[in-house]
C-alpha positions as a Python dict, from the first residue, in 0.01 Angstrom:
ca = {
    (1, 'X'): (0, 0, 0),
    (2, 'X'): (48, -94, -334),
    (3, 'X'): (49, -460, -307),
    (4, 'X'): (-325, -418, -94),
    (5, 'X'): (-465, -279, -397),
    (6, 'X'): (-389, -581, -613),
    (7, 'X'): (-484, -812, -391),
    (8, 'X'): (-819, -711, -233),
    (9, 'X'): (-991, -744, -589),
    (10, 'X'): (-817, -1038, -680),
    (11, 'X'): (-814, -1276, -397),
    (12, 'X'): (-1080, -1087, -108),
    (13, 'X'): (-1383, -1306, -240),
    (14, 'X'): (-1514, -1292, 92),
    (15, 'X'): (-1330, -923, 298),
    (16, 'X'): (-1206, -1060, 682),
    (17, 'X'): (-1376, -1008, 973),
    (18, 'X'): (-1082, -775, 1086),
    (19, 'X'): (-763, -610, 938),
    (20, 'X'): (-496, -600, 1219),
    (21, 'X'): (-227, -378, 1104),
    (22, 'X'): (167, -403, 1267),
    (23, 'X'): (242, -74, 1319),
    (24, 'X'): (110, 233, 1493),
    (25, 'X'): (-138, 555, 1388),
    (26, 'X'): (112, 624, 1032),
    (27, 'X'): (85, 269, 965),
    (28, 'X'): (-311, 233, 1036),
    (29, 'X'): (-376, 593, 846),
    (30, 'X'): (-199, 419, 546),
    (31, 'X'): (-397, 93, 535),
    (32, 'X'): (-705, 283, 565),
    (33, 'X'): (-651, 509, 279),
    (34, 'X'): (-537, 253, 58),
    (35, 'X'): (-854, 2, 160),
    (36, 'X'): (-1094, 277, 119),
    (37, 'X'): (-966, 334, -275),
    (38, 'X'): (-1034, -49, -321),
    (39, 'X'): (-1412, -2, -162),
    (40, 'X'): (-1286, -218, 151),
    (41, 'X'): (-1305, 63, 440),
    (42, 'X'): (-1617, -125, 584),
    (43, 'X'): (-1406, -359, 703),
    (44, 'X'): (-1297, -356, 1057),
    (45, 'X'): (-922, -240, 1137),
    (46, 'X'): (-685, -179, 1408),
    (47, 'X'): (-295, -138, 1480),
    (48, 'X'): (-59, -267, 1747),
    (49, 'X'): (242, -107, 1772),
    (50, 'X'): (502, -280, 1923),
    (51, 'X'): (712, -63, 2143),
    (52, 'X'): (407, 3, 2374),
    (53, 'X'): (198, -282, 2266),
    (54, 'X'): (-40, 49, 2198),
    (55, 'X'): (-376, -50, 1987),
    (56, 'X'): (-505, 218, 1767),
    (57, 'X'): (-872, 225, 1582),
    (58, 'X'): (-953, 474, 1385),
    (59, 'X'): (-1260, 602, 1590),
    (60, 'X'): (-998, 674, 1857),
    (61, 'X'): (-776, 991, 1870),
    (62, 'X'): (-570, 800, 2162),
    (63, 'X'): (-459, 466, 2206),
    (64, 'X'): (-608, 127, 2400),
    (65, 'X'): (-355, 11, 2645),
    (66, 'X'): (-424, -312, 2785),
    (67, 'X'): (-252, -441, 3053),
    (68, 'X'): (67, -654, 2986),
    (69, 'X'): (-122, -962, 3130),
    (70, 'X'): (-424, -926, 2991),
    (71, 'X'): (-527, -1250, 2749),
    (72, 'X'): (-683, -976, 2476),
    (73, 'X'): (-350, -836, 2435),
    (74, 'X'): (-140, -1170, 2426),
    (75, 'X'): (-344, -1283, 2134),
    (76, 'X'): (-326, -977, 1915),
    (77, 'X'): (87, -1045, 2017),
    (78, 'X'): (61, -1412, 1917),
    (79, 'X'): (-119, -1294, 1613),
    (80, 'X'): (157, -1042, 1519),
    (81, 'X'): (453, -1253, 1611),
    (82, 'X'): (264, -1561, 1391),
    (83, 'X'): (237, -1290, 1115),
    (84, 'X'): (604, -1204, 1113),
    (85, 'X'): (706, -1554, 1131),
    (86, 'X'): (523, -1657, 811),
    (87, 'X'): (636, -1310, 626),
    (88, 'X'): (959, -1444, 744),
    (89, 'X'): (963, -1751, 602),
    (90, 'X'): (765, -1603, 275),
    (91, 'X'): (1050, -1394, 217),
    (92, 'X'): (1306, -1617, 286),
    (93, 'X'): (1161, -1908, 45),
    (94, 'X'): (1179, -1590, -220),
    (95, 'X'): (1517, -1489, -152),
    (96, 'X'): (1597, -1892, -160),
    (97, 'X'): (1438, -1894, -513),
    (98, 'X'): (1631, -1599, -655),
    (99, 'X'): (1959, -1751, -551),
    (100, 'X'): (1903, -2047, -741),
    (101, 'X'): (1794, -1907, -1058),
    (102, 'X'): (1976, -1880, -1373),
    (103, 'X'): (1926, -1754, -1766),
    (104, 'X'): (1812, -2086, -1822),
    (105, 'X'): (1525, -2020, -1628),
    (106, 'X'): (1396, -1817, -1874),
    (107, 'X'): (1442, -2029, -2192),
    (108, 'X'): (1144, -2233, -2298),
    (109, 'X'): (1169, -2590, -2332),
    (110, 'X'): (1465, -2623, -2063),
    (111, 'X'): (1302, -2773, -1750),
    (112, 'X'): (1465, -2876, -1451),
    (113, 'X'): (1633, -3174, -1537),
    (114, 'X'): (1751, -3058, -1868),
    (115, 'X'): (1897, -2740, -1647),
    (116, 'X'): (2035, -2947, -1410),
    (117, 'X'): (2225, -3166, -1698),
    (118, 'X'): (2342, -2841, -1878),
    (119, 'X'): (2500, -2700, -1563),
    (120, 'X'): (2682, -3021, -1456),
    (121, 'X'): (2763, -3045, -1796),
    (122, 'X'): (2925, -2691, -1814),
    (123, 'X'): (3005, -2501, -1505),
}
């Protein structure tokens, strides 16, 4: 929640067309209190939650259930699994990044090569 209030004002130039939440009616309930303090709650938005493949809107008090086979539903799971892949990866590329770093990082002046020279040079 917190990280959707930075970053509809900064990067939302132009709001999506739909906000497709992972998660079910907590998860949805969350996003749309947090995108209605920003001024983005005109802005279409829905949740699939996985252990049912249930999709909740927020003008519904029950879920959509789609059948298993139908093509609507397969995309909104493509579109889920692609999201978790890239959050994935995202995350991973961070945690690669942290590993990696050092108190030299933080001294300016000392770029990579000079930090790679200093570390062969003493560890």
């Amino acid at each position: 929640r917190r990280e959707l209030k930075w970053e509809i004002p900064n990067t939302w130039a132009i709001l999506p067309d739909l906000v497709l939440i992972d998660g079910g009616k907590g998860q949805l309930n969350s996003v749309l209190v947090a995108m209605h303090e920003v001024g983005a709650d005109s802005v279409p938005t829905a949740s699939l939650a996985k252990e049912n493949e249930e999709i909740f809107v927020p003008q519904k008090r029950e879920p959509i259930i789609l059948p298993r086979s139908s093509p609507g539903l397969q995309l909104l799971q493509r579109l889920r699994d692609e999201a978790h892949r890239f959050a994935l990866g995202y995350h991973q590329k961070i945690r690669r990044r942290q590993t990696f770093a050092s108190a030299l990082d933080s001294i300016p002046g000392i770029g990579p090569k000079r930090k790679r020279a200093l570390l062969k040079q003493f560890v």
